[in-house]
N, C-alpha and C positions, 0 to 999 in steps of 0.2 A: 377420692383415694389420693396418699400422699406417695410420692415416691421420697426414699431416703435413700442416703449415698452412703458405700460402702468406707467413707470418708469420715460421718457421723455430721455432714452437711446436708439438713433439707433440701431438697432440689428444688425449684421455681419454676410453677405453669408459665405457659405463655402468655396468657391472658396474664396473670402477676407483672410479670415482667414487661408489658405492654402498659398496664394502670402504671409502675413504679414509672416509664417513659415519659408518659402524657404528664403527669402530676411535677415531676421536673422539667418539660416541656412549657406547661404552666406559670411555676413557680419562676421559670425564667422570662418570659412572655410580661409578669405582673409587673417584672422590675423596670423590664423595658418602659413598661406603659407609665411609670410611677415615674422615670428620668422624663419622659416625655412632659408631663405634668408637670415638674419641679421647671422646666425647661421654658413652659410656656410662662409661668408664674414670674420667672427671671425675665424673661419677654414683657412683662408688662409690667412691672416695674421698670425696668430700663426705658420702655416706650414712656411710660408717665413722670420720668424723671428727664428726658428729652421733652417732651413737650412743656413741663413746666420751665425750663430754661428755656424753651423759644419765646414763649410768653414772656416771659421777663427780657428778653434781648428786643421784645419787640415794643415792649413797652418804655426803652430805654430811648429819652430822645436827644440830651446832650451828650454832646463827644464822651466828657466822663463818665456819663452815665451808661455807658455803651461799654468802654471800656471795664468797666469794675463789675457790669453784671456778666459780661463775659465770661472772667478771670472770676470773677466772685463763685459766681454759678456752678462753674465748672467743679472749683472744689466743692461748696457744696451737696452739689446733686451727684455728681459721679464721684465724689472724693479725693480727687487728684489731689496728693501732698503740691507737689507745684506746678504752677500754671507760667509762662512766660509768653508774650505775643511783641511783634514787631511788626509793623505798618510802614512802608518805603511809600513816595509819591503822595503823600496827603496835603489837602489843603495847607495853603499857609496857617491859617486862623488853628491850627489845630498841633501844631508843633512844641507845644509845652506839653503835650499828652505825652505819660509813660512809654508808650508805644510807639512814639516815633523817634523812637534813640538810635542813636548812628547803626548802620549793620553793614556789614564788609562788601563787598562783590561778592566776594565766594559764596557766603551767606545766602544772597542774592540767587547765586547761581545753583546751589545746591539745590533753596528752593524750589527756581523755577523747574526742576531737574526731574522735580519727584510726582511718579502721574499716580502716584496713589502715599499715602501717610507712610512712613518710615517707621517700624517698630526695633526694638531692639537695645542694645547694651548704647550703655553711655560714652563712645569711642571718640570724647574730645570735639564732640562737635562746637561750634560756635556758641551754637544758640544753649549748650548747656551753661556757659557764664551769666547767662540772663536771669538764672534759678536765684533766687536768696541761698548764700551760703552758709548758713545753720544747717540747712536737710540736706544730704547730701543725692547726689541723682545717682543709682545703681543703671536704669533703664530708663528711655525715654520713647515719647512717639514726638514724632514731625509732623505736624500736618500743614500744607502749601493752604495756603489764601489768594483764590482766584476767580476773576469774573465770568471765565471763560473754561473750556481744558485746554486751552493752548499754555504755553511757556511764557508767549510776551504777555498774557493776560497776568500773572503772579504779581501780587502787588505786596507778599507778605508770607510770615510763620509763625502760627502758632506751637508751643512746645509744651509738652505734659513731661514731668517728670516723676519717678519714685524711687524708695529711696530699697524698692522691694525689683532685684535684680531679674525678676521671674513678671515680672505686672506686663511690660512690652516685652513680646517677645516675635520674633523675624516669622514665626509660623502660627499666629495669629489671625484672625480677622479682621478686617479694617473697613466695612461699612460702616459701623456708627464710627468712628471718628473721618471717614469720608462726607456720613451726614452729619457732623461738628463743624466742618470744614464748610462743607456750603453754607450751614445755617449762620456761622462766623464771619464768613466773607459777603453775604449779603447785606446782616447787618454792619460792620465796616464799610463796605461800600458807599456808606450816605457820608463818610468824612473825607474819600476823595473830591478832586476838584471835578 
């Protein structure tokens, strides 16, 4: 039996109205599960894109060759418009390397400053003159190069830039470029004294 409303509106059982609940309940449940999915899929490209750069950084065994699969890689595999890296305290034998060009104290000190990567607008840092100035940097991340987490352990900065003002941003997450950061700083570490 139907009930109709003195409106010229069918009314709706409960059970109706209970199916139309669950099936939007559903319908939204699918989508979740379907981010989920897209979510991991991003997960493991990103994982497979990390490790083929470890493989390469670790198969890298002269100074240059350490340096350019770094810097190379990075663009690359994660696509970073630009890559810039600074190395303070390196052997002698290794001072004609790009990476060991002059950097300020502040520089220096900013680094040693930062206990996790720096994301965010491009606000005149130092390390943004390091960029080729064709692209220009909207946003950057910082990431410290160090043996240790201490401060005096900082022996460097790598710097990602884009030229896309939304790529770093301050409310991001910053494990993989913390795990860039180690896997970066261990291999530089064989050009210290």
């Amino acid at each position: 039996m139907q009930l109709v409303s003195p409106h010229g509106a069918r009314a709706v059982s409960l059970q109706e109205r209970q199916i139309e609940l669950l099936r939007d309940r559903i319908k939204g449940l699918e989508r979740k599960f379907m981010d989920v999915i897209r979510a991991g899929q991003d997960n493991e490209a990103l994982s497979g894109r990390l490790h083929r750069w470890t493989c390469t950084m670790l198969l890298a065994r002269e100074a240059q060759a350490i340096e350019a699969a770094l810097i190379d890689g990075l663009k690359h595999e994660f696509m970073v418009p630009q890559v810039a890296l600074r190395v303070w305290g390196l052997a002698p034998e290794h001072a004609a390397l790009n990476l060991s060009q002059t950097v300020s104290d502040d520089a220096k000190a900013l680094a040693a400053s930062l206990t996790m990567p720096y994301c965010g607008l491009n606000s005149g840092f130092e390390a943004a003159s390091w960029f080729e100035p064709e692209v220009p940097v909207q946003s950057m991340a910082l990431v410290p190069l160090r043996l240790g987490k201490t401060a005096a352990q900082c022996f460097g900065l790598l710097a990602l830039g884009s030229p896309d003002a939304l790529r770093y941003q301050s409310d991001m997450g910053v494990e993989l470029l913390e795990q860039i950061g180690d896997i970066a700083s261990a291999a530089l570490a064989r050009l210290l004294p």
